[in-house]
N, CA, C and O atoms as CSV, one atom per row, in Angstrom:
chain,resi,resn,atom,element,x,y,z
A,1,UNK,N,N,40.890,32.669,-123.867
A,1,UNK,CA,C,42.012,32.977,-122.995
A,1,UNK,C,C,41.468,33.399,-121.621
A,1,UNK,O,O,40.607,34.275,-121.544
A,2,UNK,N,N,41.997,32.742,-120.466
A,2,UNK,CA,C,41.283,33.169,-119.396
A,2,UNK,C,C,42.186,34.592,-118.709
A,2,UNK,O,O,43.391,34.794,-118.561
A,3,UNK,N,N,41.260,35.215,-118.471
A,3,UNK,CA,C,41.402,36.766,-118.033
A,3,UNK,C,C,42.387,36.636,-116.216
A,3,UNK,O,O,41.957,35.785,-115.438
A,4,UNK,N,N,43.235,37.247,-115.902
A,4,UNK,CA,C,44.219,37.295,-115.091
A,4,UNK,C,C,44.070,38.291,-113.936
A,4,UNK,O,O,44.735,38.605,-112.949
A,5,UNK,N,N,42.639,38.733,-114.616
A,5,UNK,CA,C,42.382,39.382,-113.402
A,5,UNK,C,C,40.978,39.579,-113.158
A,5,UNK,O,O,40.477,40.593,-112.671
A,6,UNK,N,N,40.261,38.338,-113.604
A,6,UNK,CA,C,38.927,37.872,-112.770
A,6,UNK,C,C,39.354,37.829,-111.254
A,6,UNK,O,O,40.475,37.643,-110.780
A,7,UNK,N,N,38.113,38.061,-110.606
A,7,UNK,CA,C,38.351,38.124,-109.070
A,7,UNK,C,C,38.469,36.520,-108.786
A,7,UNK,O,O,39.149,36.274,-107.790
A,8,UNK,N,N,37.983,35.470,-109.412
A,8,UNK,CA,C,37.817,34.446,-109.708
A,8,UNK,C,C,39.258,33.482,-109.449
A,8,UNK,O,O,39.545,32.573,-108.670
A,9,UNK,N,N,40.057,34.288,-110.666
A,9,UNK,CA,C,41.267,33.810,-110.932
A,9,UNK,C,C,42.408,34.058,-110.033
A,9,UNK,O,O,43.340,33.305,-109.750
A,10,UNK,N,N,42.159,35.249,-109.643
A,10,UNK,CA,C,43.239,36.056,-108.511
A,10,UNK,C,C,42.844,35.133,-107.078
A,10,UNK,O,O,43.822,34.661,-106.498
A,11,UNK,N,N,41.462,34.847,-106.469
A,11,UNK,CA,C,41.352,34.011,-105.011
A,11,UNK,C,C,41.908,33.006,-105.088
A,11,UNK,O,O,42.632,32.459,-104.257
A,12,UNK,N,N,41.435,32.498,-106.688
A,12,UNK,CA,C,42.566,31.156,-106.760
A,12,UNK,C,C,43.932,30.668,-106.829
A,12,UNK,O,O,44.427,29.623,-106.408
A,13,UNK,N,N,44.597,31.984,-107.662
A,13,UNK,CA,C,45.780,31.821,-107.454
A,13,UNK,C,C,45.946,32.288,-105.539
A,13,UNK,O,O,46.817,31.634,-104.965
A,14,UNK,N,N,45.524,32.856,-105.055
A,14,UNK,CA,C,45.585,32.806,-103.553
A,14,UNK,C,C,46.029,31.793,-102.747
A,14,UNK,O,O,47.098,31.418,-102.267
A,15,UNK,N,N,44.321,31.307,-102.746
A,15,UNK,CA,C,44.620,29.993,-102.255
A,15,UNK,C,C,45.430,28.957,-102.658
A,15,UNK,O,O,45.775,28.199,-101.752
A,16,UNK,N,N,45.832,28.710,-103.775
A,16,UNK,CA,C,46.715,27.312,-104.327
A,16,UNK,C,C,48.081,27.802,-103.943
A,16,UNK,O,O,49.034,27.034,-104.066
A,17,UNK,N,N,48.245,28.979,-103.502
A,17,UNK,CA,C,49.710,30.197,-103.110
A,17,UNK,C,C,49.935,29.359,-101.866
A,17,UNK,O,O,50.858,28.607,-101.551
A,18,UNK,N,N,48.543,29.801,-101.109
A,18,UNK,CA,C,48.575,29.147,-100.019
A,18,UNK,C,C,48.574,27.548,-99.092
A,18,UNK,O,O,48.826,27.131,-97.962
A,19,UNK,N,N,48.137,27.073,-100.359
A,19,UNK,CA,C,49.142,25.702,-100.424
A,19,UNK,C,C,49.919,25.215,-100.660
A,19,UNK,O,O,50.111,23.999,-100.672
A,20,UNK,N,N,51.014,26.615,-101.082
A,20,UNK,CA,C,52.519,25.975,-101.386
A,20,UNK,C,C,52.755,25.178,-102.607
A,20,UNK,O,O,53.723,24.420,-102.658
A,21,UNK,N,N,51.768,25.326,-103.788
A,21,UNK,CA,C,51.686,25.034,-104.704
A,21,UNK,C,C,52.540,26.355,-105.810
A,21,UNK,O,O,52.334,27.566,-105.880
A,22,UNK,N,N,53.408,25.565,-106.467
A,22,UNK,CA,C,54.626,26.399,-107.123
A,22,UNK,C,C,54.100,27.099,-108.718
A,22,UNK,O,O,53.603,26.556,-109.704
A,23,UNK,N,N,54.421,28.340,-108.470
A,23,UNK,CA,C,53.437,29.444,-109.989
A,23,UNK,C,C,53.171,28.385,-111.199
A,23,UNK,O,O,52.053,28.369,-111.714
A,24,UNK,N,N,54.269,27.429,-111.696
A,24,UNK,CA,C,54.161,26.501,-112.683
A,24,UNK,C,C,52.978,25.622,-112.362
A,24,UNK,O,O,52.013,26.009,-113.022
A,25,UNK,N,N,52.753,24.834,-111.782
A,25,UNK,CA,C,51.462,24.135,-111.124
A,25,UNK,C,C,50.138,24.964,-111.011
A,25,UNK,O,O,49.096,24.494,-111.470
A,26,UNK,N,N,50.162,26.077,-110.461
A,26,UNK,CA,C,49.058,26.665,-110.318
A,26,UNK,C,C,48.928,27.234,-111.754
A,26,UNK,O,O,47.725,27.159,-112.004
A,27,UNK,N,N,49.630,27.814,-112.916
A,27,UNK,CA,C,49.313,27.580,-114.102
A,27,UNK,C,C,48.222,26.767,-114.802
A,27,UNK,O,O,47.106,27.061,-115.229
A,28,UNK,N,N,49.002,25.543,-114.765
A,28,UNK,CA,C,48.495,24.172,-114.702
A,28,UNK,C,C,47.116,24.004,-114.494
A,28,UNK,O,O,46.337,23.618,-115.366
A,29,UNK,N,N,46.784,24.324,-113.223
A,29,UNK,CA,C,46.291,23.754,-112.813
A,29,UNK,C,C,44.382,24.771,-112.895
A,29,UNK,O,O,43.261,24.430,-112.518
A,30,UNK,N,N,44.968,26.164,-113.642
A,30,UNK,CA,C,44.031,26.715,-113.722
A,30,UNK,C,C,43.844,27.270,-115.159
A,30,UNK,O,O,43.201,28.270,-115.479
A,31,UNK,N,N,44.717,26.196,-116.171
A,31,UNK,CA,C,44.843,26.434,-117.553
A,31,UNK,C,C,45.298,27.667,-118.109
A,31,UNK,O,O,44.808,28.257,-119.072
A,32,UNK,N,N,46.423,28.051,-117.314
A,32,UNK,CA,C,46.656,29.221,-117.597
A,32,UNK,C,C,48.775,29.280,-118.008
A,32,UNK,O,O,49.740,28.972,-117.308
A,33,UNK,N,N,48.666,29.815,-119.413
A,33,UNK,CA,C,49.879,29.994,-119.645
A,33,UNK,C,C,51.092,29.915,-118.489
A,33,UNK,O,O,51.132,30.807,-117.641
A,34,UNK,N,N,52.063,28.851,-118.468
A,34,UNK,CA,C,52.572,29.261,-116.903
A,34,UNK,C,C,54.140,30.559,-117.320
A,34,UNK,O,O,54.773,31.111,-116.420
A,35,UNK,N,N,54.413,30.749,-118.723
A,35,UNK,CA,C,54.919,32.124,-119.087
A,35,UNK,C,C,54.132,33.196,-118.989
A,35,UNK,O,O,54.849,34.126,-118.621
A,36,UNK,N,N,52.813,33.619,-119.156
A,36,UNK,CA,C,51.967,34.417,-118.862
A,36,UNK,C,C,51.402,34.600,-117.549
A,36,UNK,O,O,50.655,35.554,-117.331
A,37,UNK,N,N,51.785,33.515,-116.395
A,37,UNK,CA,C,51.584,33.529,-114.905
A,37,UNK,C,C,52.153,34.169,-114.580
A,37,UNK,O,O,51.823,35.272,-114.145
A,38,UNK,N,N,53.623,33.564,-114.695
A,38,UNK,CA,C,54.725,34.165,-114.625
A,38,UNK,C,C,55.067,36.090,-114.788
A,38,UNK,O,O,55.367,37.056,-114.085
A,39,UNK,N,N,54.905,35.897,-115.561
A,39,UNK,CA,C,54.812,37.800,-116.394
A,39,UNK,C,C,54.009,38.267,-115.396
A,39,UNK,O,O,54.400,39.034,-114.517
A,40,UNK,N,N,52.811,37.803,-115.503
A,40,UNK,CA,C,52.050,38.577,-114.120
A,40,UNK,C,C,51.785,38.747,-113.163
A,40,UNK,O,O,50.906,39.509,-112.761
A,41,UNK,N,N,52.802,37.767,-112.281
A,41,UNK,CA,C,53.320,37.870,-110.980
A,41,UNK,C,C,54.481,38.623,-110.798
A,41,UNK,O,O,54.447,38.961,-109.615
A,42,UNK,N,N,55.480,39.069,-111.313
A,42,UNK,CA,C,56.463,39.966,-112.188
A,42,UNK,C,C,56.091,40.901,-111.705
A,42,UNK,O,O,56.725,41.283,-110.721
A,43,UNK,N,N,54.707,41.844,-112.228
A,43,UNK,CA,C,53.984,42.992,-112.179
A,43,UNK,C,C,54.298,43.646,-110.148
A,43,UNK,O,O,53.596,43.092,-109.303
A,44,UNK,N,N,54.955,44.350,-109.837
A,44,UNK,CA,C,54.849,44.341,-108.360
A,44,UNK,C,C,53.146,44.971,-108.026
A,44,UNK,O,O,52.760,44.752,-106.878
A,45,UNK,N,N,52.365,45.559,-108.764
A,45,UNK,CA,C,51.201,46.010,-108.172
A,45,UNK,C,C,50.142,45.087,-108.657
A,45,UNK,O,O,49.061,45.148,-108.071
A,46,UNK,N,N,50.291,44.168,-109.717
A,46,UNK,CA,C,49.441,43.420,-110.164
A,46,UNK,C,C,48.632,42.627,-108.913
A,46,UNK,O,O,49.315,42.166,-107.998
A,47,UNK,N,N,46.872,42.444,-108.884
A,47,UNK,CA,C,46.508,41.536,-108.131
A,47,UNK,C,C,46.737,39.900,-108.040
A,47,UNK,O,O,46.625,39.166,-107.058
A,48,UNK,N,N,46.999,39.669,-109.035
A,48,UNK,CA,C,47.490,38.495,-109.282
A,48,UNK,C,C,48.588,38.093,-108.123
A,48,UNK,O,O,48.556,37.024,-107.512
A,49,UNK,N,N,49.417,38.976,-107.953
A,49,UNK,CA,C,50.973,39.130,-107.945
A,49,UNK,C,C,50.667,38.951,-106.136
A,49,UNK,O,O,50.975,37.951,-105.486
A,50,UNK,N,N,50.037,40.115,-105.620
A,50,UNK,CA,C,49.455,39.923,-104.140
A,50,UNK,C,C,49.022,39.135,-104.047
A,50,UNK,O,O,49.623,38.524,-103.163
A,51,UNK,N,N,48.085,38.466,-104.463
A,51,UNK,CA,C,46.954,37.379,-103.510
A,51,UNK,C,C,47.667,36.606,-104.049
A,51,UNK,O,O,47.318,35.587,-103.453
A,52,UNK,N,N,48.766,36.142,-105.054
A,52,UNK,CA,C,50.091,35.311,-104.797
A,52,UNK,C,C,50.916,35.154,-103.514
A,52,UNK,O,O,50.923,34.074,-102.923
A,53,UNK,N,N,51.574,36.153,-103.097
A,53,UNK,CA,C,52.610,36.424,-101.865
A,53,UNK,C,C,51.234,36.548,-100.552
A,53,UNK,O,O,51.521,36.212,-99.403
A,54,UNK,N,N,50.312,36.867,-100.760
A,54,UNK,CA,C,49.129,37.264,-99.814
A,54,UNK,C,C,49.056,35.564,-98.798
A,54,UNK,O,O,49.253,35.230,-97.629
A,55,UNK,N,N,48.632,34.844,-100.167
A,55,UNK,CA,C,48.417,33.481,-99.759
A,55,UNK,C,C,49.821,32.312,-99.134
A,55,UNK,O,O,49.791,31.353,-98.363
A,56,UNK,N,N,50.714,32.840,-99.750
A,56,UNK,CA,C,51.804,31.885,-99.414
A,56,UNK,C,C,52.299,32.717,-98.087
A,56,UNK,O,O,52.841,32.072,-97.190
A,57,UNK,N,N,52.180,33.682,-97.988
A,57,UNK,CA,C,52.421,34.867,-96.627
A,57,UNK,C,C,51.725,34.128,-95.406
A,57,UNK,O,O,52.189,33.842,-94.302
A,58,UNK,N,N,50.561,33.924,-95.906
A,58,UNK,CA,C,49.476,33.149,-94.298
A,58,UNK,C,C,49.699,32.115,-93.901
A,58,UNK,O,O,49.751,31.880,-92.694
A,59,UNK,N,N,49.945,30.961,-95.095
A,59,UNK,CA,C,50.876,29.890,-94.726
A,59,UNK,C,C,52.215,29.721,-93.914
A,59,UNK,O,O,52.509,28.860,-93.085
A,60,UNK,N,N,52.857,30.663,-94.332
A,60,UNK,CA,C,54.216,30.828,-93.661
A,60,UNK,C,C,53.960,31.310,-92.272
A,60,UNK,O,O,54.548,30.857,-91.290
A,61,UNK,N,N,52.925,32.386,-92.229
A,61,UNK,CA,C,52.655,32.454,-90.903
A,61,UNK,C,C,52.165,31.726,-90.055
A,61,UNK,O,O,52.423,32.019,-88.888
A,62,UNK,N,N,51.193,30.393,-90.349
A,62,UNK,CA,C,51.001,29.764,-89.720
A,62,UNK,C,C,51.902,28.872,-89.264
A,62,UNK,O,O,51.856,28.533,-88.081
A,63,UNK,N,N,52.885,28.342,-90.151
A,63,UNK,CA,C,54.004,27.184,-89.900
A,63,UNK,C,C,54.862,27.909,-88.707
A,63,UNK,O,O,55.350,27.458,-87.671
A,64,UNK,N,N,54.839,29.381,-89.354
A,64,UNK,CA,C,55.777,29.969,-87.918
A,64,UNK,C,C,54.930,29.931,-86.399
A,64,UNK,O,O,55.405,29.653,-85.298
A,65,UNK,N,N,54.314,30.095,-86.550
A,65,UNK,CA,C,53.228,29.773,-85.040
A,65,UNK,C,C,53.301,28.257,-84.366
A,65,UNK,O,O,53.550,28.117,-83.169
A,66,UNK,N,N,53.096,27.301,-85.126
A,66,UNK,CA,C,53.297,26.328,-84.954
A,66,UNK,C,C,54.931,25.610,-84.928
A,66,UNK,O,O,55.012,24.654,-84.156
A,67,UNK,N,N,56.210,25.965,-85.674
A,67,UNK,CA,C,56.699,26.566,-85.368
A,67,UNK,C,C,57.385,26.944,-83.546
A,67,UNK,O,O,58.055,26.324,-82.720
A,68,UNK,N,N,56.914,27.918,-83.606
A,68,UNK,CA,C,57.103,28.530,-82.410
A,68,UNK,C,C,56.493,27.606,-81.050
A,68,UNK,O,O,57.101,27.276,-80.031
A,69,UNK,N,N,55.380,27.390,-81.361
A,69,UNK,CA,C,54.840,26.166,-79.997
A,69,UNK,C,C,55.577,25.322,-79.921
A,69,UNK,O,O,55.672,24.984,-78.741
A,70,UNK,N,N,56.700,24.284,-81.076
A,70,UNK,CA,C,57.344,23.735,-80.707
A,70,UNK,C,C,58.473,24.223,-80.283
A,70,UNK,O,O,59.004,23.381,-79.557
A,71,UNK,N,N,59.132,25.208,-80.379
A,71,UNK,CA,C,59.894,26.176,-79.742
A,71,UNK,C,C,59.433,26.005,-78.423
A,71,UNK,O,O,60.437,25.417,-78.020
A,72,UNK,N,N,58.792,26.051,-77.557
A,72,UNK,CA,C,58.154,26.504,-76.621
A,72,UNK,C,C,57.858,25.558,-75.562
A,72,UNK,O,O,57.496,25.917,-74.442
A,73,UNK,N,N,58.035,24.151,-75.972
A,73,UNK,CA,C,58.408,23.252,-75.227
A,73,UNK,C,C,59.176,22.196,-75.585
A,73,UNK,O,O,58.898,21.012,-75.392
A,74,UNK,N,N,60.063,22.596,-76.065
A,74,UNK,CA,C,61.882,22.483,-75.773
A,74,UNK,C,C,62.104,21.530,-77.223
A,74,UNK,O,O,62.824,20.553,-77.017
A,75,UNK,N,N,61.604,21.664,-78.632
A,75,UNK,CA,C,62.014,21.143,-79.482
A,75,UNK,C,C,63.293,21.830,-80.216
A,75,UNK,O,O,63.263,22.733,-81.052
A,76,UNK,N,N,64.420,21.162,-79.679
A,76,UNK,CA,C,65.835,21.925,-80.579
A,76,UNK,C,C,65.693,22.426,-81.472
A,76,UNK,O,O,65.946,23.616,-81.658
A,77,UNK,N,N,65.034,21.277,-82.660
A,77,UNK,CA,C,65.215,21.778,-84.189
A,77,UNK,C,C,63.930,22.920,-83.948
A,77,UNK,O,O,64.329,23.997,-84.392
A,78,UNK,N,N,63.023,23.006,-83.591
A,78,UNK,CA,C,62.165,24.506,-83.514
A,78,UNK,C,C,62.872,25.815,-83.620
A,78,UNK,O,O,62.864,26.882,-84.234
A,79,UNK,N,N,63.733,24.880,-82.309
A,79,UNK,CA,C,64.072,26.274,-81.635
A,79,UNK,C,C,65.468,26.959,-82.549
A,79,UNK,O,O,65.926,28.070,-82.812
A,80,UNK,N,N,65.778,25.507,-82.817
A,80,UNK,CA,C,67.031,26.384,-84.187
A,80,UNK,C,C,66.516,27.448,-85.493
A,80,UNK,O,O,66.988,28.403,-86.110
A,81,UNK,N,N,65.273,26.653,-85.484
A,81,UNK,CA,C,64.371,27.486,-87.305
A,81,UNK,C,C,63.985,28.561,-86.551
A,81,UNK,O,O,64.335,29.641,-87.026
A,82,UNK,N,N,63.214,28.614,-85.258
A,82,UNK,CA,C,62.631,29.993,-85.020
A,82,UNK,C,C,63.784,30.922,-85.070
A,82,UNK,O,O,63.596,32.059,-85.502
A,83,UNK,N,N,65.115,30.501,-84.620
A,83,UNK,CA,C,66.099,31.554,-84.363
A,83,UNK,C,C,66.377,32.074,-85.993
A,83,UNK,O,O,66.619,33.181,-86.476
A,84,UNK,N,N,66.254,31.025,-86.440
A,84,UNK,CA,C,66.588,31.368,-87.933
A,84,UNK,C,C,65.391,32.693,-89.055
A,84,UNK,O,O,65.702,33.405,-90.009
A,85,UNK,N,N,63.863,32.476,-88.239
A,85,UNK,CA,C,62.737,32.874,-88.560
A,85,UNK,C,C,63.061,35.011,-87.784
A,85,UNK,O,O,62.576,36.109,-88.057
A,86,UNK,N,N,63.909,34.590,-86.995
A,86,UNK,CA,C,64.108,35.878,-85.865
A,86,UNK,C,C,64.957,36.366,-86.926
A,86,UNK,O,O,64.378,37.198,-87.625
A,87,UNK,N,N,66.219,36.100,-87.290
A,87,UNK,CA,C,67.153,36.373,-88.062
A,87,UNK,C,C,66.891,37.147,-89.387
A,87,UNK,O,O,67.383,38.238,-89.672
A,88,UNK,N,N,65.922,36.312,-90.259
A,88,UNK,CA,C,65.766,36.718,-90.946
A,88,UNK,C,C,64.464,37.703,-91.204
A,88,UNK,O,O,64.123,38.315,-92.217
A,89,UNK,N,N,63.920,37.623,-89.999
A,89,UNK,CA,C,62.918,39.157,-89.768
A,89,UNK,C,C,63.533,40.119,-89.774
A,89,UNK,O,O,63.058,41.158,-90.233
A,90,UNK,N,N,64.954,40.043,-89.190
A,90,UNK,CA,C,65.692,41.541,-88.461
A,90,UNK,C,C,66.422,41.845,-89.906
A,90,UNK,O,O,66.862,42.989,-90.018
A,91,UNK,N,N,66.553,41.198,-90.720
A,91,UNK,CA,C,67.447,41.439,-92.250
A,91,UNK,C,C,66.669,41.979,-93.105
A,91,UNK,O,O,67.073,42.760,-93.968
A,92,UNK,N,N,65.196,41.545,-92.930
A,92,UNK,CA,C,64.397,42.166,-93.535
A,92,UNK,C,C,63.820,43.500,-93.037
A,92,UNK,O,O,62.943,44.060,-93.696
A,93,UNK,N,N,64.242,43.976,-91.998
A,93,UNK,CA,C,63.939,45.366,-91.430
A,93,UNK,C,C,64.169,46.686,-92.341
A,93,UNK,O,O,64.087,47.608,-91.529
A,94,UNK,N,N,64.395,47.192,-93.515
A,94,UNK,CA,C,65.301,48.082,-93.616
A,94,UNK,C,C,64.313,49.397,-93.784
A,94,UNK,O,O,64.269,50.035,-94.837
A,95,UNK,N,N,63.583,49.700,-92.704
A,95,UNK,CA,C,62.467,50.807,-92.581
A,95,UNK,C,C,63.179,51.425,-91.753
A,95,UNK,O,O,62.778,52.479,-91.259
Protein backbone atom coordinates (compact mmCIF):
# COMPACT_ATOMS: atom_id res chain seq x y z
CA UNK A 1 0.00 0.00 0.00
CA UNK A 2 1.62 3.18 -0.89
CA UNK A 3 2.05 5.54 2.12
CA UNK A 4 0.10 9.12 1.66
CA UNK A 5 2.41 10.83 3.19
CA UNK A 6 5.83 10.07 1.65
CA UNK A 7 7.33 13.40 0.78
CA UNK A 8 7.49 11.57 -2.51
CA UNK A 9 3.81 11.14 -2.84
CA UNK A 10 2.64 14.55 -1.49
CA UNK A 11 5.24 16.67 -4.45
CA UNK A 12 3.47 14.52 -6.67
CA UNK A 13 0.23 14.90 -5.91
CA UNK A 14 1.45 18.73 -6.15
CA UNK A 15 2.56 18.83 -9.19
CA UNK A 16 -0.13 16.67 -11.18
CA UNK A 17 -2.56 19.42 -8.88
CA UNK A 18 -0.74 21.65 -10.78
CA UNK A 19 -1.57 20.40 -13.96
CA UNK A 20 -5.06 20.46 -13.49
CA UNK A 21 -5.15 16.92 -13.36
CA UNK A 22 -8.53 15.86 -11.41
CA UNK A 23 -7.94 13.83 -7.61
CA UNK A 24 -9.48 10.66 -9.61
CA UNK A 25 -6.60 10.69 -12.27
CA UNK A 26 -3.94 11.57 -10.04
CA UNK A 27 -5.09 8.43 -8.03
CA UNK A 28 -4.64 6.65 -11.07
CA UNK A 29 -2.05 7.70 -11.98
CA UNK A 30 0.06 7.17 -8.83
CA UNK A 31 -1.71 3.77 -7.96
CA UNK A 32 -3.32 5.03 -5.34
CA UNK A 33 -6.91 4.21 -4.06
CA UNK A 34 -8.86 7.20 -5.66
CA UNK A 35 -11.53 6.65 -2.34
CA UNK A 36 -8.50 6.79 -0.14
CA UNK A 37 -7.17 10.06 -2.18
CA UNK A 38 -10.10 11.31 -1.74
CA UNK A 39 -10.44 10.80 2.26
CA UNK A 40 -7.15 12.41 2.38
CA UNK A 41 -7.63 15.41 0.72
CA UNK A 42 -10.85 15.74 3.00
CA UNK A 43 -8.30 16.01 5.95
CA UNK A 44 -8.09 20.15 6.05
CA UNK A 45 -4.43 19.88 7.68
CA UNK A 46 -3.37 16.83 5.87
CA UNK A 47 -0.13 17.38 3.53
CA UNK A 48 -1.53 15.66 0.96
CA UNK A 49 -4.52 17.97 1.07
CA UNK A 50 -2.05 21.32 0.71
CA UNK A 51 0.39 20.49 -1.84
CA UNK A 52 -3.08 19.50 -3.50
CA UNK A 53 -4.71 23.17 -3.40
CA UNK A 54 -0.79 24.41 -3.13
CA UNK A 55 -0.29 23.15 -6.73
CA UNK A 56 -3.56 23.86 -8.44
CA UNK A 57 -3.29 27.47 -6.46
CA UNK A 58 0.05 28.34 -8.73
CA UNK A 59 -1.58 27.33 -11.74
CA UNK A 60 -4.49 29.45 -11.26
CA UNK A 61 -2.20 32.07 -10.50
CA UNK A 62 -0.45 31.92 -13.38
CA UNK A 63 -3.53 31.76 -15.86
CA UNK A 64 -4.59 34.87 -13.85
CA UNK A 65 -1.41 36.80 -14.85
CA UNK A 66 -1.64 35.87 -18.16
CA UNK A 67 -5.02 36.43 -17.89
CA UNK A 68 -4.56 39.84 -16.93
CA UNK A 69 -1.89 40.77 -19.85
CA UNK A 70 -4.62 40.03 -22.02
CA UNK A 71 -6.71 42.30 -20.05
CA UNK A 72 -4.22 44.82 -20.64
CA UNK A 73 -4.29 45.20 -24.17
CA UNK A 74 -7.82 45.36 -24.83
CA UNK A 75 -8.96 41.58 -24.98
CA UNK A 76 -12.89 41.79 -24.01
CA UNK A 77 -13.21 38.27 -23.04
CA UNK A 78 -9.94 38.92 -20.56
CA UNK A 79 -11.22 41.67 -19.50
CA UNK A 80 -14.71 40.12 -18.70
CA UNK A 81 -12.87 36.90 -16.63
CA UNK A 82 -10.48 39.30 -14.89
CA UNK A 83 -13.58 41.26 -13.69
CA UNK A 84 -14.97 38.05 -12.80
CA UNK A 85 -11.32 36.94 -11.08
CA UNK A 86 -11.81 40.67 -9.07
CA UNK A 87 -15.28 39.58 -8.01
CA UNK A 88 -14.65 36.67 -6.77
CA UNK A 89 -11.47 37.75 -4.73
CA UNK A 90 -13.69 40.38 -2.93
CA UNK A 91 -16.35 37.32 -1.92
CA UNK A 92 -13.69 35.57 -0.76
CA UNK A 93 -12.54 38.35 1.66
CA UNK A 94 -14.26 37.50 4.87
CA UNK A 95 -11.12 38.54 7.23
Amino acid sequence: MISLTSQEIIDRIGELASELTPPSEIAVLLGIDPDRLRAELSIKDSPARQAYYRGKARTANVLRKIELEFARVGSPLAVQLTGSYLRDMTADEDF
